[in-house]
Phi, psi and omega in degrees: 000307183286344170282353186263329174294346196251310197292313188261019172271314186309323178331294191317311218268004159264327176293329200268355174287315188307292203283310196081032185313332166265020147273328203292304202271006165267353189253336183281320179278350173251000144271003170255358181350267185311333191303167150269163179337321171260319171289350161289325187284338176259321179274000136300315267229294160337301218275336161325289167342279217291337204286320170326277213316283215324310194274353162275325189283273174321000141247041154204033177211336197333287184288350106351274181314291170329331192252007153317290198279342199075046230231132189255164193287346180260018177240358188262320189292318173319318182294304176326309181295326125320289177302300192273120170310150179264179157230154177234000000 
């Protein structure tokens, strides 16, 4: 139990390394300057959709694609593994 718990705090802490949400949301409010309300609120809405779609088509085309482009799947964990800090 306490090994599943450190397996999905590590998870977490690559996707918010990943996405950067308070960059995300600083990047959002100075490209959205001029809209009004409802237009922030529909191209969040929006950017939500395509974000849905991109990540349901890669966990369920992922590996498939990958053997498209030629990409190996211990040559992806490496990289990740490299890029993104671990925890221990």
């Amino acid at each position: 139990m306490v090994e599943d718990i450190r397996y999905l705090l590590a998870l977490y802490s690559k996707l918010f390394v990943t996405c950067s949400p308070p960059i995300t949301v600083a990047l959002f409010i100075g490209m959205t300057q001029g809209y009004t309300a409802e237009e922030r609120w529909e191209t969040a809405r929006k950017g939500l959709k395509i974000a849905a779609g991109i990540l349901l088509t890669v966990l369920i085309c992922g590996n498939q694609i990958f053997e498209i482009v030629g990409v190996a799947t211990d040559g992806l964990r490496i990289a990740g593994g490299l890029i993104l800090p671990r925890l221990s």
